[in-house]
N, C-alpha and C positions, 0 to 999 in steps of 0.2 A: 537351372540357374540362368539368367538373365546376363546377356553381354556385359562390360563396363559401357560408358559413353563414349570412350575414346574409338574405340572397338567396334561397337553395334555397326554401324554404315561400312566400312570394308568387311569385314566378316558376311556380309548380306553385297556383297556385288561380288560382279563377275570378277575371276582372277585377272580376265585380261583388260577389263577396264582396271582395276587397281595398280597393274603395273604398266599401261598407258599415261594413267594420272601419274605414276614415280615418274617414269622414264619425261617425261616434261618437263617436268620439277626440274629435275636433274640435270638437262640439257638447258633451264631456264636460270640455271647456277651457275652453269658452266661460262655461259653468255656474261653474265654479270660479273666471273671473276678476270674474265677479260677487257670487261667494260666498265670498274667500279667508280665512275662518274657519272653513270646510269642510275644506279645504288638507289638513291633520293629519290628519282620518280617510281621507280618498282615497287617499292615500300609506299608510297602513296596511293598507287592501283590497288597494291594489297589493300590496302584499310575499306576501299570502297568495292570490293568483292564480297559478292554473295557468296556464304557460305551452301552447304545443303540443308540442313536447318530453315533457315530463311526463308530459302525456297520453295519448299515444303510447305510451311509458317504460310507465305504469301496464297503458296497456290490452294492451299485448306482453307482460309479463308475469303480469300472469293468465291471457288468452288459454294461454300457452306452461303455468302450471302446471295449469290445469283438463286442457289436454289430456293431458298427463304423467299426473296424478294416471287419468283415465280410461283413457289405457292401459294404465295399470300393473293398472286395478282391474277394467276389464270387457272392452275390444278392445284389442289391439294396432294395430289402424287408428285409433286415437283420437292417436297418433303421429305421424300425418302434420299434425297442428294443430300442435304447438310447431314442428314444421322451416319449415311454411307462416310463419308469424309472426315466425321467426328469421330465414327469408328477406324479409321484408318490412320489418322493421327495418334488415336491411343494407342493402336499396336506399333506404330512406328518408336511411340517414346519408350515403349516396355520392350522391343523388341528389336529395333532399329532397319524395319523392314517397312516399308507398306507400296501399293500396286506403282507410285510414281517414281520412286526412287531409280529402280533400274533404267528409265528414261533420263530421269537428271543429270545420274552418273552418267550415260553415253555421253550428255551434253558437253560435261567434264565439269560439275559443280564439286567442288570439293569440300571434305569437311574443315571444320575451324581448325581442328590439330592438323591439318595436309596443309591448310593456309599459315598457321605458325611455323609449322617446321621451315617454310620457305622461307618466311619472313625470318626467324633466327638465324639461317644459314647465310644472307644475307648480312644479316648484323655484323656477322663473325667476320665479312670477309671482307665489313667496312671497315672493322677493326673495334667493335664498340666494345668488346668485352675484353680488351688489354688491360683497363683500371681495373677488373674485377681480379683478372690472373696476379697481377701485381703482389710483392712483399711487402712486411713493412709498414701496414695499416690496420688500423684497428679493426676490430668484428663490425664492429658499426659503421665504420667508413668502408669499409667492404661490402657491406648489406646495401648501404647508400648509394654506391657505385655500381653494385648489380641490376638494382632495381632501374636507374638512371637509364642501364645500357639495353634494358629491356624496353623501359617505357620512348626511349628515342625513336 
């Protein structure tokens, strides 16, 4: 059986990079509920942070066109680099492994749900989800204000 998505990327690293990337977070929360005038720019870094995905994404296809472009230009063995890569990409998506990952995580690229969970904890401590806890409103206006305090 095949990891979920949420999953596949920590389940495939080292335990100890997995709880270097917590233990950051953590200390990067900490920071922020002592600094929640900070709040606003963190959240803005967030949005323009590489996930692992991405970088993956990014580094498979250069990888794949630098090799193409040299095949085409000086060896045809330079062709065996885009299929190696194409094949490393599919086992990353079926499997959530492949040979770069364990370099990226060192980097400290985290996945989108390790980016989320920040950026919700965050939210919480800006106060965004107080309309959501709220009595006294309709389903609707509850759903309205959830979503609100998400998309903020």
């Amino acid at each position: 059986m095949l990891p979920g998505t949420e999953d596949r990327v920590p389940l495939h690293t080292a335990p100890a990079i997995n709880r270097r990337i917590r233990r950051e977070m953590e200390r990067t929360i900490a920071y922020y509920a002592q600094h929640p005038e900070d709040i606003d720019l963190r959240l803005r870094e967030l949005d323009h942070e590489w996930d692992i995905e991405r970088a993956l994404q990014a580094n498979a296809a250069g990888l794949a066109l630098a090799g193409t472009v040299l095949g085409v230009g000086l060896s045809r063995r330079w062709l065996v680099l885009p299929v190696l890569v194409t094949g490393f990409l599919l086992q990353h998506a079926s499997q959530g492994w492949c040979p770069p990952l364990p370099l990226l995580r060192r980097l400290g690229f985290r996945t989108a749900g390790e980016i989320a969970e920040e950026r919700y904890a965050l939210k919480a401590l800006r106060g965004d989800f107080g309309a959501v806890a709220s009595g006294g409103e309709t389903g609707g206006e509850r759903a309205a204000n959830a979503l609100d305090a998400v998309r903020a």
